[in-house]
C-alpha positions as CSV (number, residue, x, y, z in Angstrom):
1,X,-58.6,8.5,-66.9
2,X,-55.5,8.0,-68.0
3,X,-53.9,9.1,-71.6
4,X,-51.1,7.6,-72.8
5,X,-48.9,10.2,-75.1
6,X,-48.6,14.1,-74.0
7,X,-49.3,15.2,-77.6
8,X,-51.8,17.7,-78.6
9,X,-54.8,15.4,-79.3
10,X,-54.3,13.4,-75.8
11,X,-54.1,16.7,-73.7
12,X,-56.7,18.3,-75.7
13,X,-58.8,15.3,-74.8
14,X,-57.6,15.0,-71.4
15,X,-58.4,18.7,-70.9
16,X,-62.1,18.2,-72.0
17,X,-62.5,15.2,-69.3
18,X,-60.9,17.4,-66.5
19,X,-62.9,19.5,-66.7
20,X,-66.1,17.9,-66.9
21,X,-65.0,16.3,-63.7
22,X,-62.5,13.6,-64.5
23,X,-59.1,12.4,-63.2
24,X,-56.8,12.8,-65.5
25,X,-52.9,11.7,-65.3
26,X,-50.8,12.1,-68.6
27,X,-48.4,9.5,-69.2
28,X,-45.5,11.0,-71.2
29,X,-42.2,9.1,-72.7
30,X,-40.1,12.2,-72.3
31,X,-39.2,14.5,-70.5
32,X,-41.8,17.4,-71.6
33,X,-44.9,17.2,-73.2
34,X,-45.6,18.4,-76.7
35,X,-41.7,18.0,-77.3
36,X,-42.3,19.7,-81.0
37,X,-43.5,23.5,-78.9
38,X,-40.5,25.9,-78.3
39,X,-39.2,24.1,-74.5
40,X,-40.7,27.8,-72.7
41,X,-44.4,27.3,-73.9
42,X,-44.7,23.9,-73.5
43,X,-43.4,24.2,-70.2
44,X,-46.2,27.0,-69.7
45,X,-48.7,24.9,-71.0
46,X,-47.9,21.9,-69.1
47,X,-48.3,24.6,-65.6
48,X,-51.5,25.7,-67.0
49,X,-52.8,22.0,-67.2
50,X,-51.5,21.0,-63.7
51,X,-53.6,24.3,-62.3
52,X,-56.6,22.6,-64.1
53,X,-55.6,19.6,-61.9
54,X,-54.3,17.3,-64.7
55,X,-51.5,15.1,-63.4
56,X,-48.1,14.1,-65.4
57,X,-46.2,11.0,-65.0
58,X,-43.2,12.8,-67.5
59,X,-40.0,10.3,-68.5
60,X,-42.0,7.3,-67.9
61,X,-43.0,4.4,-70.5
62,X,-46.1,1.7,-70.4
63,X,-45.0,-1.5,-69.9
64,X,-48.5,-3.2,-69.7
65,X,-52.3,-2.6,-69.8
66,X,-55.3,-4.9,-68.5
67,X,-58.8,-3.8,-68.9
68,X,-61.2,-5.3,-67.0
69,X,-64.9,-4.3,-67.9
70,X,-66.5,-4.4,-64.7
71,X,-63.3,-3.1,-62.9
72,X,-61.4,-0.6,-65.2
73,X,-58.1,-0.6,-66.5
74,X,-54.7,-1.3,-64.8
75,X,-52.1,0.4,-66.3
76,X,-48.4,-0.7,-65.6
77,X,-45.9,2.1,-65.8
78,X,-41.9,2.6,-65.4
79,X,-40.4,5.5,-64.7
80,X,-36.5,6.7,-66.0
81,X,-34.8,5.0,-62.6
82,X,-36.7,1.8,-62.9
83,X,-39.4,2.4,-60.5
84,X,-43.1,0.8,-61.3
85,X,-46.0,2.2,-60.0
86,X,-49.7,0.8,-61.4
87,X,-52.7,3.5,-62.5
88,X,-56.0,2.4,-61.9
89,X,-58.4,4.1,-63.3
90,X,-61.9,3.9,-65.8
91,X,-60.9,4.3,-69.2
92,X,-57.1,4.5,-71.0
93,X,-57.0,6.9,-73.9
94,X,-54.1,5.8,-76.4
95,X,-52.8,8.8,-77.7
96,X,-49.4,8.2,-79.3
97,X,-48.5,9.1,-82.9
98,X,-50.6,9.2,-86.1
99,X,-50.1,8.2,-89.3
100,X,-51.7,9.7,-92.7
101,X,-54.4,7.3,-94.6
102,X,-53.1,7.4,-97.4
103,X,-54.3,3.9,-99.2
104,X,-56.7,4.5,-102.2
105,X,-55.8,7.9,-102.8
106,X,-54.0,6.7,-106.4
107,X,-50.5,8.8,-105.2
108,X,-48.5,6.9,-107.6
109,X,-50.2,8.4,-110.6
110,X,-50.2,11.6,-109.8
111,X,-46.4,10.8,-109.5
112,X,-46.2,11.1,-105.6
113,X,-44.6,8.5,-103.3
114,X,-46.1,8.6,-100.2
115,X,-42.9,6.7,-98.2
């Protein structure tokens, strides 16, 4: 497996799979994961992951995908000095970002901009 985003959901998820048995490698943008966490305890957490044999791939960006149902999913990466390397693997989990639902909740009424 690999999961794309070293936020909390994706490793939380990727955690889960490793340890029923999965692969997992964590494709991250930057150069830590969870880049929000004080830089000591993230770097912590990121050791405890790799000792439950969770791979990172840290400073490196997607630059393609191609799922193939009978053969898995190719995942194109590039690293911060230009190199490419492809993942193979099962199933990609997309795990970057989130943004609040916010449609239908009548905000403006209640006098609240939701920008």
């Amino acid at each position: 497996m690999v999961v794309i985003g070293g936020g909390v959901i994706g490793l939380e998820l990727g955690s889960v799979y490793q340890r029923l048995g999965t692969q997992v490698t964590v494709v991250q943008h930057g150069p830590v994961i969870c880049p929000f966490l004080d830089a000591e305890i993230a770097k912590a957490f990121q050791q405890t992951l790799k000792k439950q044999g969770i791979q990172f791939k840290l400073n490196s960006s997607v630059d393609s995908g191609e799922n193939n149902r009978e053969k898995g999913v190719k995942v194109n990466i590039k690293n911060d000095k230009g190199e490419t390397e492809v993942l193979d693997c099962d199933v990609c989990l997309l795990s970057i970002g989130r943004h609040a639902f916010t449609e239908g909740l009548q905000l403006d009424k209640a006098g609240i901009s939701a920008n």
